[in-house]
C-alpha positions, -999 to 999 in steps of 0.1 A, spaced: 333 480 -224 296 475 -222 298 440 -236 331 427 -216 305 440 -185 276 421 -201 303 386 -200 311 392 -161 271 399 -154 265 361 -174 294 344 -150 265 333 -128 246 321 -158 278 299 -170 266 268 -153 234 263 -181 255 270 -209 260 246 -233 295 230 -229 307 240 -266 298 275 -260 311 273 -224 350 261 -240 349 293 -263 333 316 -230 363 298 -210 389 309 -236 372 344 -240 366 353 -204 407 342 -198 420 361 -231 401 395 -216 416 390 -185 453 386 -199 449 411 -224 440 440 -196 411 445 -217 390 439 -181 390 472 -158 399 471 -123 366 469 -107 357 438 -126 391 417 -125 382 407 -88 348 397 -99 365 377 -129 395 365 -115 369 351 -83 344 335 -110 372 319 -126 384 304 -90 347 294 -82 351 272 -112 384 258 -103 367 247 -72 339 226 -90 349 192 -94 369 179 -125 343 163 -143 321 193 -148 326 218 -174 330 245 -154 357 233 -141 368 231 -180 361 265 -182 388 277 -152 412 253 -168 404 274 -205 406 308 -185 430 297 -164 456 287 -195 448 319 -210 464 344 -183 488 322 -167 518 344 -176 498 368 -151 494 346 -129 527 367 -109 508 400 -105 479 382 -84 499 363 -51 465 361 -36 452 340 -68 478 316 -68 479 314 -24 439 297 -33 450 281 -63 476 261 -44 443 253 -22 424 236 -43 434 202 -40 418 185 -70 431 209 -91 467 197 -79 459 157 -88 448 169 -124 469 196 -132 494 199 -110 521 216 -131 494 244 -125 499 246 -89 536 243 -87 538 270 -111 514 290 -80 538 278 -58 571 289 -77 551 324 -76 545 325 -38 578 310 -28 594 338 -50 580 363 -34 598 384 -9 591 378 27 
């Protein structure tokens, strides 16, 4: 627990990681989450670091690294309405990976009313 803590302390640190390391961070950080392997009081913390990143724009890599989390817990993606109201948000993210934010979309319109 103590290091998957140590990982979500870092998330501010992400930006000066080198970019290879960030990819295999990205991939970590999403597996953790989709694995329930993160506990409660840190998947908002997560789940908000790997939105923040989303938000960045394209060309940066931490934008790569939401895209790496991102993939990694999509099939969760269901469980979190909120998550995928501000990933349908984020407008850049729709021009580069759109099938990303219609999947979101699917989500919200499938929710009950």
């Amino acid at each position: 627990g103590r290091m998957i803590q140590n990982l979500f302390d870092e998330c501010r640190f992400f930006p000066k990681y080198p970019p290879q390391e960030l990819t295999i961070t990205g991939e970590l950080f999403g597996s953790l989450i989709n694995h329930d392997l993160v506990n409660t009081t840190n998947l908002g913390l997560a789940l908000r670091c790997v939105l923040e990143a989303l938000r960045r724009p394209t060309h940066t890599k931490m934008f790569r690294f939401g895209i790496l989390a991102l993939e990694q817990f999509l099939e969760k993606l269901p469980a979190w309405p909120q998550l995928c109201h501000h990933i349908t948000q984020v407008e850049h993210l729709n021009e580069a990976y759109s099938s990303y934010v219609n999947y979101a979309q699917g989500i919200l319109r499938a929710l009950p009313d």
